[in-house]
C-alpha positions as CSV (number, residue, x, y, z in Angstrom):
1,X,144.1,-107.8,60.5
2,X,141.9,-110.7,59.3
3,X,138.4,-111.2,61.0
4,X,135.8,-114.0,61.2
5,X,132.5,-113.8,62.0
6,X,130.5,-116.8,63.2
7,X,126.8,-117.2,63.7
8,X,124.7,-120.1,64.6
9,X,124.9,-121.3,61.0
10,X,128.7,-122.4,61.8
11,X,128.0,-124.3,64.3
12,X,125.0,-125.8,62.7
13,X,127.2,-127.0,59.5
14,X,130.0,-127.6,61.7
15,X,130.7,-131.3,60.4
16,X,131.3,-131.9,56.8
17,X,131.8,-135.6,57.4
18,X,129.9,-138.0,60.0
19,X,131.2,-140.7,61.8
20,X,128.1,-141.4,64.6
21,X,125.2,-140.5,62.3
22,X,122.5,-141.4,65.3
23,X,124.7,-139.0,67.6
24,X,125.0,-136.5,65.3
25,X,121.2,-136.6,64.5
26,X,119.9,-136.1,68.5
27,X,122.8,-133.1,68.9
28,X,123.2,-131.2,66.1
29,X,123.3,-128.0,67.6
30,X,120.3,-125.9,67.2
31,X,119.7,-122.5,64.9
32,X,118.2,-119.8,67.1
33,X,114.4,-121.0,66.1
34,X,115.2,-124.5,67.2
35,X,116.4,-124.2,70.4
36,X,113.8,-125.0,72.4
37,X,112.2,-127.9,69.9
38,X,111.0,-131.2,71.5
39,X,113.8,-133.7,70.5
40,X,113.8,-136.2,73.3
41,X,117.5,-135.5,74.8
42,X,116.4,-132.2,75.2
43,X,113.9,-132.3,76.8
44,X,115.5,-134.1,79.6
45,X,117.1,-131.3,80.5
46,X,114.4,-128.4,79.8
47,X,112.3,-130.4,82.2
48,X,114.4,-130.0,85.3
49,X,114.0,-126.2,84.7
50,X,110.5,-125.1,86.7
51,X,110.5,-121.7,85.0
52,X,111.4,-122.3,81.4
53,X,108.0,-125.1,81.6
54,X,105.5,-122.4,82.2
55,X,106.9,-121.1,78.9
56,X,107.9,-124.0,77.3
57,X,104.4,-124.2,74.6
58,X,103.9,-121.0,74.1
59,X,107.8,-120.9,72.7
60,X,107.3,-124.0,70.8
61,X,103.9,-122.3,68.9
62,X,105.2,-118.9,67.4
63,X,107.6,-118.7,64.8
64,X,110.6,-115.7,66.2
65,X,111.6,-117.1,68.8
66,X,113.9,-114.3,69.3
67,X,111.0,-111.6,69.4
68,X,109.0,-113.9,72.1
69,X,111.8,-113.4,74.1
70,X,111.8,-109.9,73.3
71,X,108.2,-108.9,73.9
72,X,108.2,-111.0,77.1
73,X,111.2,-109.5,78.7
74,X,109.8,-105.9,77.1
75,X,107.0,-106.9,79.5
76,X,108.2,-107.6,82.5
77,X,110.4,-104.7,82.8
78,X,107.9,-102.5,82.0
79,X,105.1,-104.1,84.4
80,X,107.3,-105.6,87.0
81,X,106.2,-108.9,86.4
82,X,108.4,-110.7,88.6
83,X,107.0,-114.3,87.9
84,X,107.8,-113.7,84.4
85,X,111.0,-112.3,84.9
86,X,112.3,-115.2,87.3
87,X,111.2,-117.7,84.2
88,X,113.2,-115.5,81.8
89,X,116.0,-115.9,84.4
90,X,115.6,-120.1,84.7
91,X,115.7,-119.8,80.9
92,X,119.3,-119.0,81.3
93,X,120.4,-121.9,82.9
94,X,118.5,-124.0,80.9
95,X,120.3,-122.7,78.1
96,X,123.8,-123.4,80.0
97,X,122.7,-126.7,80.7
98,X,122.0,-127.6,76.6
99,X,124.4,-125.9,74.8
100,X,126.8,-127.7,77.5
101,X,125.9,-130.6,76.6
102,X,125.8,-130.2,72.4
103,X,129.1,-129.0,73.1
104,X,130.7,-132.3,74.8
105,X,128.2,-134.5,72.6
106,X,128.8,-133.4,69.4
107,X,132.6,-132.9,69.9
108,X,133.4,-136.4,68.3
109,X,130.3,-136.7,65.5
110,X,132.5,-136.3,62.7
111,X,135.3,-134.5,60.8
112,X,135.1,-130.7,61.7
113,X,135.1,-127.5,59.6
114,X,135.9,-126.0,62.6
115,X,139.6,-127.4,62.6
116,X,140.2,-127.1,59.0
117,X,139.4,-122.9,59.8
118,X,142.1,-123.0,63.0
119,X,144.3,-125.1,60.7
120,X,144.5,-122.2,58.4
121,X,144.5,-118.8,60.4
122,X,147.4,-120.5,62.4
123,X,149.6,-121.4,59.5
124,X,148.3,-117.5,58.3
125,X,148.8,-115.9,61.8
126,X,152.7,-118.0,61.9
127,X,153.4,-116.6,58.7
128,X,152.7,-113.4,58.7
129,X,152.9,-112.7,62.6
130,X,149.6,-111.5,62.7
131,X,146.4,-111.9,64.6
132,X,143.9,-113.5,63.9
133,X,140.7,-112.2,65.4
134,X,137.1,-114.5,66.0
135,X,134.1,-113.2,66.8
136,X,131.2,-115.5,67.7
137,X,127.4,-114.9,68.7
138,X,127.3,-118.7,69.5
139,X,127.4,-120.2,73.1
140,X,128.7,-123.1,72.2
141,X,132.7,-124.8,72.7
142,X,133.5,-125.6,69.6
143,X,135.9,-122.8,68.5
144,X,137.5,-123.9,72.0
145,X,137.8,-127.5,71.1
146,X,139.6,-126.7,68.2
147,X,142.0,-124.0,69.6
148,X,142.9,-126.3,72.6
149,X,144.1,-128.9,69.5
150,X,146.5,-126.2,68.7
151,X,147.4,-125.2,71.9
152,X,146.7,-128.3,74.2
153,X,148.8,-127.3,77.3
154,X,147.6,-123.8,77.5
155,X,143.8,-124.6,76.9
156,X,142.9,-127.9,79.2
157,X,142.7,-125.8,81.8
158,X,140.7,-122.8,80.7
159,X,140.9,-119.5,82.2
160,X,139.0,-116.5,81.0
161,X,142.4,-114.7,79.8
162,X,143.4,-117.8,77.3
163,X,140.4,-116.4,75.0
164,X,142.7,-113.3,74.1
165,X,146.1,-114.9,74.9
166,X,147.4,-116.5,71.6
167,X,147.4,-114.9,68.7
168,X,144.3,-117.1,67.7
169,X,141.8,-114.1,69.2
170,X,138.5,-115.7,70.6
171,X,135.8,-112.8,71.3
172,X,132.1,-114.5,72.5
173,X,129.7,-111.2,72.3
174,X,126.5,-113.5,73.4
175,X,128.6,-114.8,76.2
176,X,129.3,-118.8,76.5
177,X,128.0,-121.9,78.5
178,X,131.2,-122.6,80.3
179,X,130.8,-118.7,81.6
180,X,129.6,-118.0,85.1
181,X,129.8,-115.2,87.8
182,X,129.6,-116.5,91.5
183,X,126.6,-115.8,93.5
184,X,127.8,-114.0,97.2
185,X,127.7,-116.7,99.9
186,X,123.6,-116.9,101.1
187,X,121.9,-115.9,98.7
188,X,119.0,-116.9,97.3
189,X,118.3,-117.6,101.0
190,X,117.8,-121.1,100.8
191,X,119.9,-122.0,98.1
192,X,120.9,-125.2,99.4
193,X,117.7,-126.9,99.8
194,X,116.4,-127.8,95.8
195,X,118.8,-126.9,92.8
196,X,119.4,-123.4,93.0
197,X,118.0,-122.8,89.3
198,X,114.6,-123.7,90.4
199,X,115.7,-121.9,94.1
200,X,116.4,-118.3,92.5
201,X,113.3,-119.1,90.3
202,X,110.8,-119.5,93.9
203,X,112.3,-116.7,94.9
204,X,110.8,-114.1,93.3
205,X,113.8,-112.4,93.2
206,X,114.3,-108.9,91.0
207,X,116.9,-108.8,88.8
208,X,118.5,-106.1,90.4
209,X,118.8,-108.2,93.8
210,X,120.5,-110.8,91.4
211,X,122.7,-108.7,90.0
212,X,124.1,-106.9,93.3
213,X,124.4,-110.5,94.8
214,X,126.7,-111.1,92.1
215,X,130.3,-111.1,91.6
216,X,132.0,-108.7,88.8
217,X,134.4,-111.4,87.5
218,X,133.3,-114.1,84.5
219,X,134.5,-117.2,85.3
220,X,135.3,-120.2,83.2
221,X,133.9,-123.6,85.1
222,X,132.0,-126.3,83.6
223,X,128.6,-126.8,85.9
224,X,126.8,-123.6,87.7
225,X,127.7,-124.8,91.0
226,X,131.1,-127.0,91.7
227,X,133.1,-128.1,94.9
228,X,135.5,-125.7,96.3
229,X,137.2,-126.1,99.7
230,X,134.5,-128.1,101.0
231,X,132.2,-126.1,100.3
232,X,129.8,-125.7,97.3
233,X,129.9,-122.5,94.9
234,X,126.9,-121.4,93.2
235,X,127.1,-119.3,90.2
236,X,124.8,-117.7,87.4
237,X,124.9,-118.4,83.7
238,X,127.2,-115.8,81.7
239,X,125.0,-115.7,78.3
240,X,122.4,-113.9,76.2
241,X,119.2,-115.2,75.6
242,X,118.3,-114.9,72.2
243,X,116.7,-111.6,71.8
244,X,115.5,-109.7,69.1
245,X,117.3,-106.5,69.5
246,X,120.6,-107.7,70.9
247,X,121.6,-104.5,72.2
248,X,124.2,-106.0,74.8
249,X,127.1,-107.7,75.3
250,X,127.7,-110.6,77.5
251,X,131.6,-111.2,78.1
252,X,134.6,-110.0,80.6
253,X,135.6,-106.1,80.4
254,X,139.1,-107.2,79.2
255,X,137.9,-109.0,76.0
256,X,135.8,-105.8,75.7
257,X,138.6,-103.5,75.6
258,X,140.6,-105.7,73.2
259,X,137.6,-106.1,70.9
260,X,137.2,-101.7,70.7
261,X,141.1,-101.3,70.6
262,X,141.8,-103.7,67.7
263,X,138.7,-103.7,65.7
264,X,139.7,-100.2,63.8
265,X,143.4,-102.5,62.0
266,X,140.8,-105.1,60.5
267,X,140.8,-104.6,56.4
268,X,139.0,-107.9,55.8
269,X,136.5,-110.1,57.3
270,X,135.2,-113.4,56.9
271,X,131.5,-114.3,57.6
272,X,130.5,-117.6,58.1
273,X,126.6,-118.7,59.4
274,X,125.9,-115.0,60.3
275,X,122.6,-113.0,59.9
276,X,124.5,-109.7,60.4
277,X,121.3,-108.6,63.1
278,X,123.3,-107.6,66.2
279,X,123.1,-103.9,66.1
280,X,125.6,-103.1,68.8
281,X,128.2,-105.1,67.0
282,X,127.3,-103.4,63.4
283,X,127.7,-99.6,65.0
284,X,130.9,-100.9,66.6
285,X,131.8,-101.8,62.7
286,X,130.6,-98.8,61.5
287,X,132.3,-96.6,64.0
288,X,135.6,-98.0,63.3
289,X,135.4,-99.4,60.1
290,X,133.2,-97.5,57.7
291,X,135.9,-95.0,56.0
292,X,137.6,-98.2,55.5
293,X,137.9,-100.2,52.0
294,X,136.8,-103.6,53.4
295,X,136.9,-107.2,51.5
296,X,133.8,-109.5,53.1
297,X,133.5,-113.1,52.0
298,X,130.2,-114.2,52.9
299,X,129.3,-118.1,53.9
300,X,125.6,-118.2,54.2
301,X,124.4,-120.6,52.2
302,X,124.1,-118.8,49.3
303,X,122.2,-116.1,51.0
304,X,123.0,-112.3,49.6
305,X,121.0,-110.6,52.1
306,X,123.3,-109.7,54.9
307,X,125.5,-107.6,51.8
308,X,122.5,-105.0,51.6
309,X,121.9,-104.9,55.3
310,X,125.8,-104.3,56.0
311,X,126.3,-102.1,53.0
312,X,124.3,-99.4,55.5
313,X,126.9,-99.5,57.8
314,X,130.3,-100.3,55.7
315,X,129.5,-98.8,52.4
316,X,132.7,-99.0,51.5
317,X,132.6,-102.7,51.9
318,X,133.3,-105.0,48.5
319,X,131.2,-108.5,49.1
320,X,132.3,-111.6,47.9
321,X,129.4,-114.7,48.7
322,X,131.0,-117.8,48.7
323,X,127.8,-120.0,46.5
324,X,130.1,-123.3,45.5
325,X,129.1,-127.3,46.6
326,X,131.2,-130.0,46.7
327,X,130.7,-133.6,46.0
328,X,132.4,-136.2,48.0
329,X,132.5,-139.9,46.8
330,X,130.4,-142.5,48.8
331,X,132.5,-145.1,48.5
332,X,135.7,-143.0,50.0
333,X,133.5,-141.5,52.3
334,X,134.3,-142.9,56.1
335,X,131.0,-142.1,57.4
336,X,130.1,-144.9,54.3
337,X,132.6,-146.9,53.2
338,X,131.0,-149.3,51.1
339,X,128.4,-147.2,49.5
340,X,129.6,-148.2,46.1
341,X,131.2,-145.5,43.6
342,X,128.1,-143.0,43.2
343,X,128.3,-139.5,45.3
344,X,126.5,-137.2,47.5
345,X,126.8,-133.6,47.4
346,X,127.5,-131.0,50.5
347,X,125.0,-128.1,50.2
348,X,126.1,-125.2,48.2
349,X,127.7,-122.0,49.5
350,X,128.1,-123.9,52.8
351,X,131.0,-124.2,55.8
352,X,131.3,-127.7,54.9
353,X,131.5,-126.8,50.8
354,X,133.6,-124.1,51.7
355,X,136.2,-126.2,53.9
356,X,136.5,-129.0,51.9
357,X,137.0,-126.4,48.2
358,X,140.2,-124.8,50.4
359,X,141.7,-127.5,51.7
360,X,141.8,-129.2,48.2
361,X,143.0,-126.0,46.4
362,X,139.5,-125.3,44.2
363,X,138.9,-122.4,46.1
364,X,141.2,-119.7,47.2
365,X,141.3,-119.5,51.5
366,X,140.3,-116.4,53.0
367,X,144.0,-117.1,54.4
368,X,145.7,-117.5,51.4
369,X,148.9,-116.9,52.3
């Protein structure tokens, strides 16, 4: 069984040629130390979050984002700072809100490496009649824009059991923005009066009262709170904040359980924008995986670290790191077409590089049939 791993370098690198340069400029999405940085469009929406401002300049002055958030949720569990943890909380829905909204903005930007990889593991997957399994850390919809292209009538209307439906397998560890769990009808008390991010914020709320006032089930809707016989439904935010140990997953039992039961057949993996620092995920690889003789083909920008880091938990493992560019014309190029005959190049040992090397034949696909 083939595998893909995709990190917030994917998404990043997600467009090998732009049509909307401006667009594409103001919603690229974000790596993790950029998600809270003070482009303008952005900060439309962190602004209507009470909780994330009290945080907002101490995030944009340190340099690991992911340990701020760390140390800061370290410390209000082990003080019960209730402020804090409330802020933490709003976080959440701030993140919904913007990686929502990079989703649906950046859709259209250009022409995407994400299709070209669907493109592939589908003709694979057809061929062979096998799945194909994806694994994201990234919150975004991307990998569900694509997949819908392949299967329009089955994905317009997205329920959480179309993820591991088709034999396209789409696993989101970190959890998604279009993921929610419905609050229980009342609570916070007065959740009607002022947007109930900001409401659950006043609160003061523990996360324990939170989580028992939640429903079990992860549900797929596109806003936190959405019309349903006239009346409204409030929900919570289904996704991780960036963290520096990651030692959870955020996504439905079921995917769970199809994750642990088919992880042991995979025999090689593809790894594209991917740190490799989620420990749960790597002792779930190791567990199943680590007698196994593994192929990895790495797309990180020409970056060999994540071989030595893995090697501790697959030693078995044979790395392949994908370093090639690519040049594209300017004068063919859509996103330029009269830029004369000269070219620019696409950064080497990247998912735009990568794509375009396959899809022309200079580069064997990790589904080569």
């Amino acid at each position: 069984m083939k595998m893909v791993i995709l990190g917030a370098g994917a998404s990043y690198d997600s467009i090998y040629e732009i049509f909307d340069a401006e667009k594409e400029s103001i919603w690229r999405p974000p790596l993790a130390n950029e998600l809270f940085e003070p482009r303008e469009n952005f900060r439309k929406i962190f602004e209507k979050y009470e909780g994330l401002k009290l945080l907002y300049s101490s995030i944009n002055a340190i340099d690991d984002i992911e340990e701020f958030f760390q140390t800061s949720w370290d410390f209000a569990i082990d003080n019960n700072a209730t402020e804090l943890l409330n802020s933490l909380i709003n976080v959440q829905f701030a993140l919904q809100e913007l990686m929502f909204n990079i989703s649906s903005n950046y859709a259209n930007v250009g022409l995407s490496n994400y299709d070209v990889l669907i493109n592939e593991a589908y003709k694979y997957s057809t061929k062979t009649k096998e799945d194909v399994l994806f694994v994201t850390f990234n919150y975004d919809l991307f990998m569900e824009f694509s997949i819908r292209k392949l299967y329009p009538a089955n994905f317009r209307y997205l329920h959480i059991s179309d993820y591991i439906k088709h034999p396209l397998k789409l696993i989101k560890l970190h959890g998604s923005c279009n993921w929610f769990r419905k609050f229980k009808e009342g609570f916070p008390p007065d959740i009607n009066k002022i947007p109930h991010h900001n409401e659950l914020f006043r609160s003061n709320s523990t996360f324990q009262q939170i989580e028992d006032n939640l429903d079990k089930e992860i549900i797929v809707a596109g806003l936190p709170q959405y019309p349903d016989n006239n009346k409204t439904v409030y929900c919570f935010p289904q996704l991780l904040i960036p963290f520096k140990s990651k030692d959870s997953f955020v996504l439905p039992s079921s995917h769970r359980e199809y994750l642990e039961e088919c992880i042991s057949k995979v025999n090689s993996i593809l790894i594209i924008g991917w740190k490799g620092n989620e420990e749960v995920f790597l002792n779930l690889l190791k567990n199943n995986l680590s007698n196994n003789s593994l192929e990895i083909e790495s797309i990180n920008c020409g970056n060999t670290n994540i071989e030595q880091h893995m090697k501790q938990y697959l030693p078995n493992a044979n790395f392949y790191h994908f370093q090639e560019g690519f040049q594209i014309s300017k004068y063919n190029s859509r996103s330029n077409p009269y830029g004369g005959n000269g070219f620019y190049s696409i950064l080497d040992g990247s998912f735009s590089a990568y794509c375009l090397r396959t899809t022309k034949k200079m580069q064997a696909s990790f589904f080569m049939l």
